[in-house]
C-alpha positions in Angstrom: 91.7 96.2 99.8 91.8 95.7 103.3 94.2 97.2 105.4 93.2 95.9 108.8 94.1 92.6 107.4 97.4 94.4 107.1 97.1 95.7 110.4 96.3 92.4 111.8 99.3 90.6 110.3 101.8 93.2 111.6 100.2 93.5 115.4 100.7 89.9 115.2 104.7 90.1 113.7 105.1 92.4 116.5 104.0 90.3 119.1 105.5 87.3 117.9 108.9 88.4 117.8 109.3 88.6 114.0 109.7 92.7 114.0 110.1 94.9 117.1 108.4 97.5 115.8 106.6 99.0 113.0 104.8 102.2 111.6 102.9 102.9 108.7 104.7 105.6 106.1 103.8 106.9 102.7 101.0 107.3 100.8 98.8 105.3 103.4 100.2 107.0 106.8 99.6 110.3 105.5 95.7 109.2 104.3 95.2 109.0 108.0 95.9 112.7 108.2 95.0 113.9 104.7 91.8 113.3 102.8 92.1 110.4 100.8 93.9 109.7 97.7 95.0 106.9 95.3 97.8 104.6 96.3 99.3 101.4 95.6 100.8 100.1 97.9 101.6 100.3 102.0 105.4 101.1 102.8 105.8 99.8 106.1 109.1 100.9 108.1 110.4 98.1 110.5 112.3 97.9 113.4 114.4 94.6 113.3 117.0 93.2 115.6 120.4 93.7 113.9 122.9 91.0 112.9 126.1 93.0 112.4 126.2 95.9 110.6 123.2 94.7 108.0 119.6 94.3 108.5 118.3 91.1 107.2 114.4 91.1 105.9 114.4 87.5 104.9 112.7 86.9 108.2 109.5 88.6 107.8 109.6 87.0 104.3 109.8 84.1 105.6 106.6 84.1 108.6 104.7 85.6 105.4 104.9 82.8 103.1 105.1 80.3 105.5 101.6 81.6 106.2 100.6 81.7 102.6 100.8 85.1 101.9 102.6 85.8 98.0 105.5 87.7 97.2 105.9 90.4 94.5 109.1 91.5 93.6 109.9 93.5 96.7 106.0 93.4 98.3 104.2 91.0 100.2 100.9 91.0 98.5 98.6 91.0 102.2 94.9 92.0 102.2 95.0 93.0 98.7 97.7 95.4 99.4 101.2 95.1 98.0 103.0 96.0 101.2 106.7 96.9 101.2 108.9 96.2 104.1 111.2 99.0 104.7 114.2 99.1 107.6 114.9 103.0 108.6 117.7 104.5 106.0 118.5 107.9 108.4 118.7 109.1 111.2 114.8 110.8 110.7 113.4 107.5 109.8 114.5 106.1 112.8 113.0 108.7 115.1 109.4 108.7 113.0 109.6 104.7 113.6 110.3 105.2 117.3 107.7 108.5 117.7 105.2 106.9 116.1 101.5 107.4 117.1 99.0 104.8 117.6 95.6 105.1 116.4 92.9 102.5 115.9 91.8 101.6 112.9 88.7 99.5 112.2 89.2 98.6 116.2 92.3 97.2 115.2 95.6 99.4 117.0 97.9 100.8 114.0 101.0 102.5 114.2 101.1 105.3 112.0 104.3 108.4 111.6 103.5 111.4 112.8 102.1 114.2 110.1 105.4 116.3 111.2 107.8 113.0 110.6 105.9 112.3 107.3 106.5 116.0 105.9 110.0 115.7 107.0 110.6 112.5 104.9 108.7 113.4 102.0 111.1 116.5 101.9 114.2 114.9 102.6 112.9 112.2 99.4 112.2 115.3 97.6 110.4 113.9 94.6 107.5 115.4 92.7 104.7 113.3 94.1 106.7 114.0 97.7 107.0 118.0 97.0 102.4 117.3 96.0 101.9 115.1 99.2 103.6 118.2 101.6 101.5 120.4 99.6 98.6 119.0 100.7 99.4 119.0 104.4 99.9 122.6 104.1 96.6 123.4 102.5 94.9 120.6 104.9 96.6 122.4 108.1 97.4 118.3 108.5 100.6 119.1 111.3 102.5 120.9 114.2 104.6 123.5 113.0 106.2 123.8 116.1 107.1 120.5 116.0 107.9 120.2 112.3 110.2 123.0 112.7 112.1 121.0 115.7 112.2 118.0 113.7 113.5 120.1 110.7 116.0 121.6 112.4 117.5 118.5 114.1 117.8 116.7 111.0 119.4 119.9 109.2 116.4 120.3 106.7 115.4 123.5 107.8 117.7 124.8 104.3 115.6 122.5 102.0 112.0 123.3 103.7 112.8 127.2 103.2 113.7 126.5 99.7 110.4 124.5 99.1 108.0 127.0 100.9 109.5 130.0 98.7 108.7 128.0 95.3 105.4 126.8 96.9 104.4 130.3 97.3 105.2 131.5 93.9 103.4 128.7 93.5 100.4 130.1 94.7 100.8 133.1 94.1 100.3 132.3 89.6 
């Protein structure tokens, strides 16, 4: 698979026009802070210029397969990598799009979420693989805690994360 393909193809969406931002989330953004793990796919989170109230993706689908690349129910298949176009759905996604870091990857500039915004989303999803993925930046020391704990609190998930560390200590403690 090759994600600076990926990489490539979005630096060049941004500069064209067709997005006006973008930072890699899931599985993938945390890999740059985690040690590796399986995944499928690349969930990308885009910042698009709004028409009215909705956000319309047809037009990254569009400069894709105008450039050849296939489709796959709700993926673009790029570089090997089904890659799924996502706009921000809260308030938190929004701010992990906006705060997101730049690193370079293969000497290619990525934009990735922050360790801190990707804890905070995988929370607020709460799913099993979510509740295994924040797992594993605690035992990696992957993040801030300072700065989680500001982003928690501001997004009113400071509840939920006290509820998750307490289980993921009895957890531990089996």
């Amino acid at each position: 698979m090759n994600t600076k393909q990926v990489l490539e193809v979005l630096n060049d969406m941004q500069a064209e026009g067709v997005i006006q931002g973008y930072a890699l989330g899931g599985a993938v953004g945390a890999a740059v802070y985690l040690e590796p793990f399986y995944t499928k796919d690349i969930d990308v989170f885009v910042a698009l210029e709004k028409n009215g109230v909705l956000l319309d993706l047809s037009v990254i689908y569009g400069y894709l397969t105008e450039r050849g690349f296939e489709t796959k129910g709700q993926w673009v298949v790029i570089g090997g990598w089904d890659v799924e176009f996502l706009p921000p759905y809260s308030t938190l996604t929004e701010e992990a799009l906006q705060e997101a870091t730049v690193i370079p990857w293969e000497n290619t500039p990525a934009r990735v979420m922050r360790p801190e915004h990707l804890v905070a989303i995988c929370l607020e999803a709460g799913r099993s693989k979510d509740h295994e993925r924040i797992a594993k930046f605690i035992e990696q020391k992957a993040f801030d805690a300072g700065a989680l704990q500001r982003i928690l609190t501001n997004h009113g998930l400071l509840e939920k994360w006290k509820r998750f560390m307490r289980r993921y200590e009895q957890g531990k403690t089996k």
